[in-house]
Backbone as CSV, one residue per row, in Angstrom:
resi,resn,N_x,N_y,N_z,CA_x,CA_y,CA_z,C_x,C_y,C_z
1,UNK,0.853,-1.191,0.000,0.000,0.000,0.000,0.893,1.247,0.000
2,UNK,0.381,2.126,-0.679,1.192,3.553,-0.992,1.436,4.522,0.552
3,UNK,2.564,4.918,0.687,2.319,5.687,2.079,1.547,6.784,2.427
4,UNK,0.832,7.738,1.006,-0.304,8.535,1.448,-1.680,7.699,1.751
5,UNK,-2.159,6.400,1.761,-2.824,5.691,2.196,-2.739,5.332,3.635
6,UNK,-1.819,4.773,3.539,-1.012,4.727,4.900,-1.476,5.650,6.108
7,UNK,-0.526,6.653,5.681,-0.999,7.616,6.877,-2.203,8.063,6.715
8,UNK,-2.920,8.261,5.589,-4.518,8.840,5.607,-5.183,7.957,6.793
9,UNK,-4.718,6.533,6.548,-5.675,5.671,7.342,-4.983,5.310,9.159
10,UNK,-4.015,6.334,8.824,-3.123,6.479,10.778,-4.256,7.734,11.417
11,UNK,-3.949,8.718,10.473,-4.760,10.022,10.854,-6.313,9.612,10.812
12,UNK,-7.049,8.805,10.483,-8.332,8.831,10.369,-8.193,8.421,11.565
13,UNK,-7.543,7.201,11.588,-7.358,6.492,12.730,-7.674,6.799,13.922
14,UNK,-6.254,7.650,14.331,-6.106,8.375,15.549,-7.208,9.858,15.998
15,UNK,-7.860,10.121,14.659,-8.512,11.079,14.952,-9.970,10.031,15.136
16,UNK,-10.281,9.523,15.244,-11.559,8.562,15.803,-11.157,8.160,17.280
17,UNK,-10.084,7.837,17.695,-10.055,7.425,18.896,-9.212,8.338,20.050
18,UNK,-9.170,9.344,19.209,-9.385,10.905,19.924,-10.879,11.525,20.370
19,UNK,-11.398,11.633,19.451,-12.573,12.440,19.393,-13.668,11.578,20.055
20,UNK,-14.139,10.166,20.114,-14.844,9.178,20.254,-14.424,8.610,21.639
21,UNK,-12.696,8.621,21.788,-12.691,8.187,23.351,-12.391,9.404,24.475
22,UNK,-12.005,10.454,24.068,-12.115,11.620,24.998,-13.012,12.405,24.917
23,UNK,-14.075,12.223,23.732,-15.265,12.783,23.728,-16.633,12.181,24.256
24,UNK,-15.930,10.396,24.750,-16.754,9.823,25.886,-16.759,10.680,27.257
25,UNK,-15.232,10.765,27.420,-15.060,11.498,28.689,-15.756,13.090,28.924
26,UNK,-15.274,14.029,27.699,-15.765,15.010,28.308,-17.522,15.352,27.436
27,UNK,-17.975,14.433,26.766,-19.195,14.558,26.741,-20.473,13.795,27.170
28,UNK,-19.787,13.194,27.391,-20.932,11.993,28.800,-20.551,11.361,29.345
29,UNK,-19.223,11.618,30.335,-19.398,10.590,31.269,-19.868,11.234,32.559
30,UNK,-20.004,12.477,32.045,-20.423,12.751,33.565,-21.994,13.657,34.029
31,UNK,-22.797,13.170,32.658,-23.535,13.526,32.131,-24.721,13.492,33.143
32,UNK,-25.730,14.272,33.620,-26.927,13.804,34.516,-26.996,12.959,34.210
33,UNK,-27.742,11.773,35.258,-28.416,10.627,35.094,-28.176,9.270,33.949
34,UNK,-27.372,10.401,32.884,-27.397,9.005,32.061,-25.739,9.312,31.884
35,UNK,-25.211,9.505,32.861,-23.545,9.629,32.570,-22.896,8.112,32.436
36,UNK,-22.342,7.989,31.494,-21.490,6.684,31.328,-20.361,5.979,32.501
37,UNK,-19.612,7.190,32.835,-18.608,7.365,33.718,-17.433,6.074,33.369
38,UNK,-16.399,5.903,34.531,-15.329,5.416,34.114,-15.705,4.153,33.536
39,UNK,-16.273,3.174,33.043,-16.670,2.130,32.587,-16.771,2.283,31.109
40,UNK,-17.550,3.325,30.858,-18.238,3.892,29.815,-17.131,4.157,28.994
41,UNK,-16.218,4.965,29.809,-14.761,6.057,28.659,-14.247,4.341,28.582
42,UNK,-13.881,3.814,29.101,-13.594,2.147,28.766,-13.216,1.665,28.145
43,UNK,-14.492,1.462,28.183,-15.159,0.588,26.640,-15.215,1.690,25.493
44,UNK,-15.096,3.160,25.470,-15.208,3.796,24.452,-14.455,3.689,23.320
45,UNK,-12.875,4.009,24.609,-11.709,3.794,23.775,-11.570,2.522,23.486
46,UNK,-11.742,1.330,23.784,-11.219,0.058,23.524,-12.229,-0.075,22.007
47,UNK,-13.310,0.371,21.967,-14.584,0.399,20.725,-13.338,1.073,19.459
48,UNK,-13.373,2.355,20.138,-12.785,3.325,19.075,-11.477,2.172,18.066
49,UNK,-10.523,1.352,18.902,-9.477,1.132,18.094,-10.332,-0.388,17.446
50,UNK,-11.017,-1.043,18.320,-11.869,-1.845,17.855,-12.234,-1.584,16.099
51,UNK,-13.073,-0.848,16.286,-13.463,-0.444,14.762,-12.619,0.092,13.510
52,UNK,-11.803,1.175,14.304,-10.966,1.128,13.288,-10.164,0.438,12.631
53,UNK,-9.688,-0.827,13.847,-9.175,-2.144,13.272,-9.262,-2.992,12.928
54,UNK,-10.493,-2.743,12.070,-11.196,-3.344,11.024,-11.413,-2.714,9.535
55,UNK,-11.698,-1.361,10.248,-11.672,-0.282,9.082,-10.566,-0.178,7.916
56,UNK,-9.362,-0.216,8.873,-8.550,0.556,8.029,-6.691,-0.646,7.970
57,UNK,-7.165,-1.254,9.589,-5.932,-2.000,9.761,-4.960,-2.446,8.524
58,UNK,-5.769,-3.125,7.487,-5.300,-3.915,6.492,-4.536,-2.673,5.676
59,UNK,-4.931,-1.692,5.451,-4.159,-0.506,5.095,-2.849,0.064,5.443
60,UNK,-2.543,0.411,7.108,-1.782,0.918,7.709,-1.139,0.196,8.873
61,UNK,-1.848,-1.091,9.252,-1.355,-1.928,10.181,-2.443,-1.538,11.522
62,UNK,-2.509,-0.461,11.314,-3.780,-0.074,12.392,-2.790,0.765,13.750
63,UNK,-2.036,1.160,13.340,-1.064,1.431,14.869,-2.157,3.097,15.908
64,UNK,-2.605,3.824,15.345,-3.243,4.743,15.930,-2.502,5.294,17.160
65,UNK,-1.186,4.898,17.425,-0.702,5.471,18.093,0.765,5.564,18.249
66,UNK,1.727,6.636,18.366,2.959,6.379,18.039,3.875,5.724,18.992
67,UNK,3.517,5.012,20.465,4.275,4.558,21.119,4.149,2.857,20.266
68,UNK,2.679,2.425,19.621,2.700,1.513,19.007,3.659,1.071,17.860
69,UNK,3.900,2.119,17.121,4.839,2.257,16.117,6.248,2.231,16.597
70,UNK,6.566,2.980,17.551,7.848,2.506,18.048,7.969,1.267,18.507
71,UNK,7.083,0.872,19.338,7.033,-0.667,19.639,7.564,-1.369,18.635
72,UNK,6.426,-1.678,17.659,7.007,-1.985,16.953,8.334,-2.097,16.024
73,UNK,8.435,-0.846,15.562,10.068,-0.930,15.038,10.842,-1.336,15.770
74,UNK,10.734,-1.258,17.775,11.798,-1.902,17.890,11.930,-3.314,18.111
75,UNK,10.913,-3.893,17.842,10.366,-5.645,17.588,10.596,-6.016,16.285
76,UNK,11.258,-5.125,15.586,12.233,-5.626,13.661,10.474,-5.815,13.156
77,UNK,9.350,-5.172,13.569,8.231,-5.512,12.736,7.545,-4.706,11.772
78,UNK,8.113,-3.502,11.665,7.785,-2.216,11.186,9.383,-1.293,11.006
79,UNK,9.194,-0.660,9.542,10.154,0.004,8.826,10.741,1.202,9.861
80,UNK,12.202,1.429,9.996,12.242,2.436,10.737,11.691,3.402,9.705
81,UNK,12.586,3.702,8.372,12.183,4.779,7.832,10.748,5.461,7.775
82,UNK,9.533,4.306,8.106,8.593,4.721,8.286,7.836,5.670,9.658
83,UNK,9.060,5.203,10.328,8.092,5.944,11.709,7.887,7.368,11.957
84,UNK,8.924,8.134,11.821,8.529,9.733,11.961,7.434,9.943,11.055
85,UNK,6.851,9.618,9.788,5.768,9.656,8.675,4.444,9.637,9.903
86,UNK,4.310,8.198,10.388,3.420,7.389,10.942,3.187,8.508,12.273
87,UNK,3.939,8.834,13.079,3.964,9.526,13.989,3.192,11.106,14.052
88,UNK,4.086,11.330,12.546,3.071,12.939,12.135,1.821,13.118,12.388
89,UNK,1.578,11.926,11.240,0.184,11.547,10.628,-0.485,11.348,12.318
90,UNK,-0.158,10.614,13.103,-1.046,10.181,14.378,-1.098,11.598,15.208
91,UNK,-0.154,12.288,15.220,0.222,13.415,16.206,-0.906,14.240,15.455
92,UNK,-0.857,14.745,14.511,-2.194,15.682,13.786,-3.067,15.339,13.342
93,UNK,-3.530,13.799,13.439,-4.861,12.839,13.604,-5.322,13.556,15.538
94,UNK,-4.297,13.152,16.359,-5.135,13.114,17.669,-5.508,14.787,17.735
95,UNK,-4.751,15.935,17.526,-4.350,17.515,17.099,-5.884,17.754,16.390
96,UNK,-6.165,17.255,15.703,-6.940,18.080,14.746,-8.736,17.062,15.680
97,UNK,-8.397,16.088,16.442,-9.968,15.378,16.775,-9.931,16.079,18.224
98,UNK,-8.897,16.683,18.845,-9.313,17.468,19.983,-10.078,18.943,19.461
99,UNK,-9.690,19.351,18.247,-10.111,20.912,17.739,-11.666,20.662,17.876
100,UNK,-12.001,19.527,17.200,-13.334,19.401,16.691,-13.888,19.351,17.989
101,UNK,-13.513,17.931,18.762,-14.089,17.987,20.013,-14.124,19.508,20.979
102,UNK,-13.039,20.437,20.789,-13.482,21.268,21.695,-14.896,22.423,20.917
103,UNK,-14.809,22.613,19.653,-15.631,23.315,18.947,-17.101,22.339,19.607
104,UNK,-17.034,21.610,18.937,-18.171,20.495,19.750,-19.124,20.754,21.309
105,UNK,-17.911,20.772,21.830,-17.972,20.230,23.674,-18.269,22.226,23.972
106,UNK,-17.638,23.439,23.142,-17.892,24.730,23.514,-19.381,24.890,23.258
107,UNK,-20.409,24.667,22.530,-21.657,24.720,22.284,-22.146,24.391,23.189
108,UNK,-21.731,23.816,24.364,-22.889,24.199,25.556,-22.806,25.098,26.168
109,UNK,-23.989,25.838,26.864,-24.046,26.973,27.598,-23.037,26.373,29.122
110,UNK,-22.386,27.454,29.157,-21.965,27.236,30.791,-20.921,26.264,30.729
111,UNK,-20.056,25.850,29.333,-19.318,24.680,29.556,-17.946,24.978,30.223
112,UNK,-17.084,24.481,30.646,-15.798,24.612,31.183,-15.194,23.446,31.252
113,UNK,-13.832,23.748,30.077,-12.905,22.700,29.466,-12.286,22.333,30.663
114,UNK,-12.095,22.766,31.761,-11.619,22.152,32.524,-9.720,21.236,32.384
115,UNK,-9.461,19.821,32.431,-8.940,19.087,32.121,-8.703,18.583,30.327
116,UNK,-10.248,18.787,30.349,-10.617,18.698,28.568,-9.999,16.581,28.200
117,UNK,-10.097,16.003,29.191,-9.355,14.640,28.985,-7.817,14.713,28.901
118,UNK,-7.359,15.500,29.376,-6.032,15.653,29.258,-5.698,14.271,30.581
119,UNK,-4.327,13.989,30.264,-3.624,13.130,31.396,-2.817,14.203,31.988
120,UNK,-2.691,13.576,33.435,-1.804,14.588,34.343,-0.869,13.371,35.862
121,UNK,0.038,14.253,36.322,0.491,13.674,37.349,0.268,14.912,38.800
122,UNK,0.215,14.527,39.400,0.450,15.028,40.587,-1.301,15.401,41.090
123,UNK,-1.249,17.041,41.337,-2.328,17.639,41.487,-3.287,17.325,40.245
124,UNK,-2.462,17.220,39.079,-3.465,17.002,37.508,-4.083,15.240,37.191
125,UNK,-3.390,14.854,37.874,-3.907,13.480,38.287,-5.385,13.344,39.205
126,UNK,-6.406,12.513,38.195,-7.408,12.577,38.470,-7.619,12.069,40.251
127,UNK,-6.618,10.908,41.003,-6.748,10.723,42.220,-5.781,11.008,42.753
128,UNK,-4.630,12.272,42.023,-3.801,12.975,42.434,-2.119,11.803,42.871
129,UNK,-2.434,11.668,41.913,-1.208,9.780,42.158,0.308,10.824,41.757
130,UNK,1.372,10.440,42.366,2.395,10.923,42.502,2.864,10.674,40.934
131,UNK,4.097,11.599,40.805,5.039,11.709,39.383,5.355,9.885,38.721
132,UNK,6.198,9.246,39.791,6.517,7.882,40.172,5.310,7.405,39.762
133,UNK,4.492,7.143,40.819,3.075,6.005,40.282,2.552,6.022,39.189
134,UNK,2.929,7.434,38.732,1.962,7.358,36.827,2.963,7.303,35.711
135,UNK,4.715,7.249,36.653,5.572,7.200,35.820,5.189,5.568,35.046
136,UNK,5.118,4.747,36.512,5.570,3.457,36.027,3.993,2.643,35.776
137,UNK,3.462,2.925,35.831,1.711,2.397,35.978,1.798,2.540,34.289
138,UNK,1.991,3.703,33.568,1.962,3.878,31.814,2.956,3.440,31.423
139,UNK,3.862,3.095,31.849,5.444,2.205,31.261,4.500,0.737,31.466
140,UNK,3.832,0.162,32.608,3.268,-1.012,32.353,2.144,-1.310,31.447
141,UNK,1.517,-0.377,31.258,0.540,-0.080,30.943,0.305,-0.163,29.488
142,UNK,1.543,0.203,28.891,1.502,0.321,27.187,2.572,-0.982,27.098
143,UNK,3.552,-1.355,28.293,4.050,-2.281,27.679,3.296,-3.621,27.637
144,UNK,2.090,-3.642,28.104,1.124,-5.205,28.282,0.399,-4.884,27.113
145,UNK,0.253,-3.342,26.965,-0.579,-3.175,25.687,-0.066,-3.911,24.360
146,UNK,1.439,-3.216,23.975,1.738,-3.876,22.940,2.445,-5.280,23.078
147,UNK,2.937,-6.074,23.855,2.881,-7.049,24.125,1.540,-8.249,23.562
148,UNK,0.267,-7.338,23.773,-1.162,-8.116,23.662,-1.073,-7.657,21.959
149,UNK,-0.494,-6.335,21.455,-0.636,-6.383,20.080,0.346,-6.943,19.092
150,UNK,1.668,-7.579,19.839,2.643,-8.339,19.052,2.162,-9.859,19.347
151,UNK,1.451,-10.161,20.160,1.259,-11.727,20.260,0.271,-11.965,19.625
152,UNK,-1.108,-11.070,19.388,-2.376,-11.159,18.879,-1.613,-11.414,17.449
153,UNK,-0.677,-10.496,16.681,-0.571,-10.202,15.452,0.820,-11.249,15.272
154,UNK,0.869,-12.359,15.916,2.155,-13.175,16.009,1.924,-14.330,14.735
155,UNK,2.601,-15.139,14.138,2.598,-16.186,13.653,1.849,-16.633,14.322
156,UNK,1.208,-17.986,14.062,0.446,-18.898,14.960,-1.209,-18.360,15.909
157,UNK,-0.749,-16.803,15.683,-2.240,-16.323,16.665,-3.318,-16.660,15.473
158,UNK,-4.718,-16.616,15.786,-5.702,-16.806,15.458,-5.503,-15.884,14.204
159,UNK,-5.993,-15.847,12.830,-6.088,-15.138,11.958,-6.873,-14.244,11.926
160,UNK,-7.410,-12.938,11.932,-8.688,-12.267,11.341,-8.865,-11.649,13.018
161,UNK,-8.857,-12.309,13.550,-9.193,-11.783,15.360,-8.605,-10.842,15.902
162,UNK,-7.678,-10.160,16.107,-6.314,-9.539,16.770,-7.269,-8.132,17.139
163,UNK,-8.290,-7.987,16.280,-9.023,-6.595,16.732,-9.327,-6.159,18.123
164,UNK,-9.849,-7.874,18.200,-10.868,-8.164,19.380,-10.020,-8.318,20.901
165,UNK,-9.056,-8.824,20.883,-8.333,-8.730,22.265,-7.602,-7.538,22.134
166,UNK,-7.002,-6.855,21.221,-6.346,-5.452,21.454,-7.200,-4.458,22.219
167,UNK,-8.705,-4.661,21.196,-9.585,-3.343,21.735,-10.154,-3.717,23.100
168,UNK,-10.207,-5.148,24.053,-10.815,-5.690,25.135,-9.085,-4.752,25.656
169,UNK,-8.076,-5.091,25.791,-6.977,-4.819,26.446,-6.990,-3.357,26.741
170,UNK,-7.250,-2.542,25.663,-6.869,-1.159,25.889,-8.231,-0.772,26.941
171,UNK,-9.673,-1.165,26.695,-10.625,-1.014,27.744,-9.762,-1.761,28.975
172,UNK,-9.444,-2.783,29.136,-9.080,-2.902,30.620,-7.969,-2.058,30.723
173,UNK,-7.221,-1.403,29.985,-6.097,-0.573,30.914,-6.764,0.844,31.341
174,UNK,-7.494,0.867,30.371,-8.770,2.069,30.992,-9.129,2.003,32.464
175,UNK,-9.710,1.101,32.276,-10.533,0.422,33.671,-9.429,1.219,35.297
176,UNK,-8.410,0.532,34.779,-7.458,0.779,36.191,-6.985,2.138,35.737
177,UNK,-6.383,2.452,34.794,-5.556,4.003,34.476,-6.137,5.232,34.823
178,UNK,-7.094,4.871,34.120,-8.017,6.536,34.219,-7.882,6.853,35.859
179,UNK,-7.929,6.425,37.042,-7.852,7.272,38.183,-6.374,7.317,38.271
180,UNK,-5.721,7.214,37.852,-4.259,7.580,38.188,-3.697,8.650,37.359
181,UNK,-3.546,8.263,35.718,-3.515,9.288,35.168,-4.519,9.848,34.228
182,UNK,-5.499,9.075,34.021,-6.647,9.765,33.333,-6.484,8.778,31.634
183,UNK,-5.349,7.910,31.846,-5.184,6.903,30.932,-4.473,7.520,29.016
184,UNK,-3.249,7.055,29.428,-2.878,7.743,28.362,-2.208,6.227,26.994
185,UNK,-0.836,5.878,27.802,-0.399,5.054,26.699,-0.849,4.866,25.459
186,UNK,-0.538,6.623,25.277,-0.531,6.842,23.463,-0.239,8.224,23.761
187,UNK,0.740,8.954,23.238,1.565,10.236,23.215,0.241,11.045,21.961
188,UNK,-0.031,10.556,21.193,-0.889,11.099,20.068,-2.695,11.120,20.700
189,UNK,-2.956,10.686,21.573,-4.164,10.816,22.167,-4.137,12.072,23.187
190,UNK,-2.700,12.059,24.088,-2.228,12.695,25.033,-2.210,14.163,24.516
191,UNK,-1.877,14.176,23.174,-0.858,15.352,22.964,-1.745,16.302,22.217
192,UNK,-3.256,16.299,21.512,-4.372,16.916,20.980,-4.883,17.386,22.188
193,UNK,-5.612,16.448,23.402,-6.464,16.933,24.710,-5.791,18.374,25.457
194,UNK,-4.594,18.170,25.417,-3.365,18.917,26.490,-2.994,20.546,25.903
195,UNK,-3.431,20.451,24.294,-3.302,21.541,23.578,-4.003,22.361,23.889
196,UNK,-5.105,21.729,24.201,-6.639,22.732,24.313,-7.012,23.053,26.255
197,UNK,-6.306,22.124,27.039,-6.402,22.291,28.199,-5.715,23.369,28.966
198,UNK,-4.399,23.683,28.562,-3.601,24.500,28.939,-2.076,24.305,29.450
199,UNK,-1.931,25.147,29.806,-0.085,24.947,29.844,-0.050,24.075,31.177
200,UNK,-0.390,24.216,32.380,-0.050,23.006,33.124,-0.378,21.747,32.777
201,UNK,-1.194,21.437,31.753,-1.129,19.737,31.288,0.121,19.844,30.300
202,UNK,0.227,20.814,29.238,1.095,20.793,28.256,2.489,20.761,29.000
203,UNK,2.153,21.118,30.194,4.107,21.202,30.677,4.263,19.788,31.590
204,UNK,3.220,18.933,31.513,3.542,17.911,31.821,3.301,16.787,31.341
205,UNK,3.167,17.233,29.931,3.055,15.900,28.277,4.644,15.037,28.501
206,UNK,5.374,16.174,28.409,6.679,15.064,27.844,6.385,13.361,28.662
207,UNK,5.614,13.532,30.344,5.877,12.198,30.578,5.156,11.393,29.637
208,UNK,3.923,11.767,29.266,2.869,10.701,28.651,3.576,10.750,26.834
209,UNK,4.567,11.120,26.728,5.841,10.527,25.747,6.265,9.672,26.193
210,UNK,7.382,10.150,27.136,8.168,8.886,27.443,7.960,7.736,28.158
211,UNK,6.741,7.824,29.068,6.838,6.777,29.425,5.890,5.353,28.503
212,UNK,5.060,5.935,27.628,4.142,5.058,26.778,5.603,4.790,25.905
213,UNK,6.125,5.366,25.480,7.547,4.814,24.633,8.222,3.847,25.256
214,UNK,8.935,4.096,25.867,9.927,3.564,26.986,8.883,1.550,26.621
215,UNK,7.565,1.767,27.765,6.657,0.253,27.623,6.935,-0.235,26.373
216,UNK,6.286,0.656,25.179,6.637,-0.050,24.098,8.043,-0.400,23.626
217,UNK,8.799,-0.192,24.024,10.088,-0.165,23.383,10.764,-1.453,24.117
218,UNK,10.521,-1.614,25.156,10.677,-3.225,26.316,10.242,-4.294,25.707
219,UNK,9.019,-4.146,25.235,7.526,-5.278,25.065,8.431,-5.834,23.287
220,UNK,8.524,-4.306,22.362,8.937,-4.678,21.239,10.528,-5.583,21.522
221,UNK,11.269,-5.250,22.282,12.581,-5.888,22.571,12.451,-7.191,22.935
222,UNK,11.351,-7.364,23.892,10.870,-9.079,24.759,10.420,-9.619,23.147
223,UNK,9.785,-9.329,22.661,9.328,-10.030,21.235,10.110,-10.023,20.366
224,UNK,11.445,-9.790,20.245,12.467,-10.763,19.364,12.716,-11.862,19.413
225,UNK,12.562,-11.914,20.998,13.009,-13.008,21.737,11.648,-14.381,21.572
226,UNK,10.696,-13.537,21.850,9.460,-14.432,22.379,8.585,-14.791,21.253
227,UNK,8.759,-14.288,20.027,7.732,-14.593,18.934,8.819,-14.175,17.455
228,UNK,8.579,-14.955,16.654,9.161,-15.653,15.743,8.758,-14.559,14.712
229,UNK,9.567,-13.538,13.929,8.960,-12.880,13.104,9.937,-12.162,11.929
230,UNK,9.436,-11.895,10.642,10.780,-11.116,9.809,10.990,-10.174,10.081
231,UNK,12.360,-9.442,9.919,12.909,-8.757,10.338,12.694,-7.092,8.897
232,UNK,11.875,-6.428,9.446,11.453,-5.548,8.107,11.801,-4.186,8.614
233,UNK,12.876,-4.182,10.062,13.192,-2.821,10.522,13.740,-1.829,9.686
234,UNK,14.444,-2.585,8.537,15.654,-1.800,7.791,14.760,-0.237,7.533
C-alpha cells in the first residue's frame, strides 16, 4: 500500500479514537443521570481502536498510536524509515480530533474545558497519584498493551481476530488508568487533549511521551526473543 494511504488511514485512525474516546469522557461521562462514567470512557476507547481495526488495519497496520509504532520498530516488525511519517500523521490525527471535540464540547451553555481529557500527574492526576506512580503504571501499561498487540498479530495467533483482544486490552487498561492518570499510553491521544487544556497539562506531556515509549520499546525488545517474526526494521 502507498504511504499517502497509509498515513490517511493512521490520521483517520487516531482522529476517531481521539474524538470518540475523549469525547466519551468530556461529553458523557459525567452527564446527569445518564452519565457513562469510568466504565463507559472504557469501553469507548477500547470500541474506538476496535473499529478502526477493522476499518482501516489492512491498510496501515492499524497502529493509531505512536508509542505503538515505536514498539514496533523496535520488535524488527515495522520500517524504521517509516516511523517519523506514521507519527506525524497520528500526532495531527489526535491535534486536529481534539479541535473538533473542543468546537463540539464549547456549544454548551456554561461549559468549562476544565482538564478537557487531558492526562496529568500530581495535582493534575485525576486521584492525584504521585510523578513515580503514573511514571511506572503507563510504562506497564503500554508495555502489556503492545505485548497483547505483538502476540495477537504473532505467527500462529488466530487469523482475522487480533481486533478483538487489542480493543478488550486497551478497555481494561482504561478500567485501572483513568484514576491515576486519566489513561494515556498513546503520546498522540495525550498530545491533541493537552493543547486545548492548557499549559499546566502541556508542561507535563513530555511524561505521557516517554513513558508510553519507553513500555513499548521493552515489550517490542521481549518479542524478538518471544515470537518468531521477519525482520522488516531496515
Amino acid at each position: 500500500m502507498d504511504m499517502p494511504r497509509r498515513l490517511g488511514a493512521e490520521f483517520f485512525g487516531t482522529f476517531w479514537l481521539t474524538f470518540a474516546g475523549c469525547g466519551s469522557a468530556v461529553l458523557a461521562a459525567g452527564f446527569p443521570s445518564l452519565g457513562i462514567g469510568f466504565l463507559g470512557v472504557g469501553f469507548a476507547f477500547g470500541l474506538t481502536v476496535l473499529t478502526m481495526a477493522y476499518a482501516v488495519g489492512h491498510i496501515s497496520g492499524g497502529h493509531f498510536n505512536c508509542a505503538v509504532t515505536v514498539g514496533l520498530w523496535a520488535g524488527r516488525r515495522f520500517k524504521g524509515a517509516d516511523v517519523i511519517p506514521y507519527i506525524l500523521a497520528q500526532v495531527v490525527g489526535g491535534i486536529a480530533a481534539a479541535a473538533v471535540l473542543y468546537l463540539v464540547a464549547s456549544g454548551k451553555p456554561d461549559w468549562v474545558p476544565g482538564g478537557f481529557a487531558s492526562n496529568g500527574f500530581g495535582d493534575l492526576s485525576p486521584g492525584k497519584y504521585s510523578l513515580t506512580s503514573c511514571f511506572v503504571i503507563e510504562v506497564l501499561a503500554t508495555f502489556f498493551f503492545l505485548y497483547v498487540i505483538i502476540g495477537t498479530t504473532s505467527k500462529g495467533a488466530a487469523v482475522g481476530f487480533a481486533g478483538i483482544p487489542i480493543g478488550l486490552c486497551l478497555t481494561l487498561i482504561h478500567l485501572f488508568l483513568i484514576p491515576v492518570t486519566n489513561a494515556s499510553v498513546n503520546p498522540a491521544r495525550s498530545t491533541g487533549p493537552a493543547l486545548f487544556a492548557g499549559g499546566a497539562y502541556i508542561a507535563q506531556l513530555w511524561l505521557f511521551w516517554l513513558a508510553p515509549i519507553l513500555g513499548a520499546v521493552i515489550a517490542g525488545l521481549i518479542s524478538r526473543w518471544q515470537h518468531e517474526a521477519p525482520d522488516v526494521s531496515a
